[in-house]
N, C-alpha and C positions, 0 to 999 in steps of 0.2 A: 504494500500500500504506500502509496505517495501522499506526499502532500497535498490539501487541498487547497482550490486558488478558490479562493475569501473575496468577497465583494465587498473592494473598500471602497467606493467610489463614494460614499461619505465624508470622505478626510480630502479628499481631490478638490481642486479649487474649479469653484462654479459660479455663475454667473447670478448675481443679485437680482439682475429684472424678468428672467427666465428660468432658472432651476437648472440650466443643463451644465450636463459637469464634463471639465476639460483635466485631460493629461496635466497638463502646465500650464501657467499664467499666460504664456506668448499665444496658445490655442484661445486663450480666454481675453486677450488683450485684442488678439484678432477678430474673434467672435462679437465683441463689444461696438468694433469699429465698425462690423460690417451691418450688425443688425440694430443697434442702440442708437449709432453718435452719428447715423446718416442722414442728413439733410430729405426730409420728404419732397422736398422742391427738386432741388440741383442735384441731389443723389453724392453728392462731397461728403467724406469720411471723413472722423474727426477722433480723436485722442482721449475725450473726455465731455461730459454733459457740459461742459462750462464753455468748451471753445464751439461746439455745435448752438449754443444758447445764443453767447455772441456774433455768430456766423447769420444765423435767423432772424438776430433784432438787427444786425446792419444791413445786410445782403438784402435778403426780403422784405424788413419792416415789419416784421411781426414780430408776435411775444408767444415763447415757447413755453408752454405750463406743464407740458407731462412727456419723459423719456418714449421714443416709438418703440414699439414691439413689447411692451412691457407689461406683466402681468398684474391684474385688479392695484392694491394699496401700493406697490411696489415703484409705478411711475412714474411718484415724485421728484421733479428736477429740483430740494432741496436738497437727496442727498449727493454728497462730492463721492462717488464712486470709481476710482482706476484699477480694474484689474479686481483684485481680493481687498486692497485700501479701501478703506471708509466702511465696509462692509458690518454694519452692526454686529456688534459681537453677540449680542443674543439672540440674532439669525445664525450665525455662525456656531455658536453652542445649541440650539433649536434643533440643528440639522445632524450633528454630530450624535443628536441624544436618540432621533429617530432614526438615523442610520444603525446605530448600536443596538437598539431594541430591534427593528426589524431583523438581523441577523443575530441576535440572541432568540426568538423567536422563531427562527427558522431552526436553526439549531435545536433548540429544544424538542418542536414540532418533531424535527426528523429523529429524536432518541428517542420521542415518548411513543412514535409511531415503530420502531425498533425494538423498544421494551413489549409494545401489545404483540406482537408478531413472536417474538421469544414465548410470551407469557401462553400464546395459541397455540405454539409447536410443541411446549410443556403439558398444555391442558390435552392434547391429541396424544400424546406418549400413556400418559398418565391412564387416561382410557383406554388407551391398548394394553395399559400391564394389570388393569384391575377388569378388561375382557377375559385375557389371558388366565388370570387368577379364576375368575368367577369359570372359565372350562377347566382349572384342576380341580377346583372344590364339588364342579358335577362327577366330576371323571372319581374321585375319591370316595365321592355318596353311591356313586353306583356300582364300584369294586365293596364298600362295605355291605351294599344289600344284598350283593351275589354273598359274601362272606358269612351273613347273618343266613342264607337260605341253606347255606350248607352245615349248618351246625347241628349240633345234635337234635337228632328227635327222635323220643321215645318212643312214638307210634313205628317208627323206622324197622323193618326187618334186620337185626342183628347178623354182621357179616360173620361168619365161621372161615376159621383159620384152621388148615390141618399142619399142625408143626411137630416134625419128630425133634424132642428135648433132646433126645440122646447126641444126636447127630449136629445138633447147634452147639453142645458143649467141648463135643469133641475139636469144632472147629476154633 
C-alpha cells in the first residue's frame, strides 16, 4: 500500500471573489487579471481593483462600485485585494476549517463504512460456525437415540453363548 494523495487544495491559495483554487499565487495573480481587474468597456487588464477603479473613472467617466465576475457579498471594490494580500483572515481561517472537516469526514465516512463491512463479514462467519454447530448437536442427538434404542431391554430374547471354559483357559 502506498501513500494516499490527500486533497489539500484547502491550504492552496485561491481566489477571494471566486473560490477557485490555484497551484500558486502567479496562477492566481493571472487568474485575477484576466477575470476581476478587466475593464468591461476596453477589455484592459489590470494588476489590482485600484488601478482598474482608476482606469474606469478617467478613461470612461464612470464610477466602478463592484469587482466583475464576483460572487454575491464578495464584490466589494473596498477590499485592497492582490493575489492572497488583503484576503481576510477569517475567510482564510473559514476555508481552512471547512476544508479540514470535509476530509476528516471523509475519512471517517470511509473507516466507519470499513468497520460495518468487517463487522458483516464477522456477523456471516459467526453464522456459519453456530450453523455448523447447530449440525453437530443434530448429528450427536441422533447417534444418542440410535444408542438409547440399542440398550438393554428386558423384553429382548437373551443371546446364548456356547463357550467351552476348558478350552478358553487353556488359551
Amino acid at each position: 500500500m502506498g501513500r494516499k494523495n490527500r486533497d489539500l487544495s484547502y491550504l492552496k491559495p485561491f481566489c477571494f471573489y471566486c473560490d477557485k483554487t490555484f497551484k500558486n499565487e502567479v496562477y492566481l495573480h493571472q487568474h485575477q487579471k484576466a477575470k476581476h481587474f478587466t475593464c468591461q468597456r476596453c477589455f484592459k487588464k489590470f494588476s489590482s481593483c485600484d488601478s482598474l477603479k482608476n482606469h474606469v473613472e478617467s478613461a470612461h467617466h464612470e464610477v466602478l462600485t463592484k469587482i466583475p465576475n464576483a460572487t454575491g457579498d464578495r464584490s466589494d471594490i473596498k477590499n485592497k485585494i492582490f493575489g492572497m494580500q488583503g484576503v481576510p483572515r477569517v475567510e482564510i481561517e473559514k476555508r481552512i476549517r471547512k476544508g479540514a472537516e470535509e476530509y476528516w469526514t471523509k475519512i471517517l465516512s470511509a473507516q466507519y463504512q470499513q468497520r460495518r463491512k468487517e463487522n458483516k463479514q464477522r456477523m456471516k462467519q459467526n453464522r456459519e460456525i453456530s450453523k455448523k454447530e447447530n449440525q453437530q448437536d443434530v448429528k450427536i442427538d441422533n447417534e444418542k437415540e440410535e444408542i438409547e434404542q440399542h440398550e438393554y431391554n428386558p423384553e429382548a430374547k437373551p443371546i446364548s453363548f456356547d463357550l467351552d471354559y476348558e478350552q478358553l483357559q487353556k488359551q
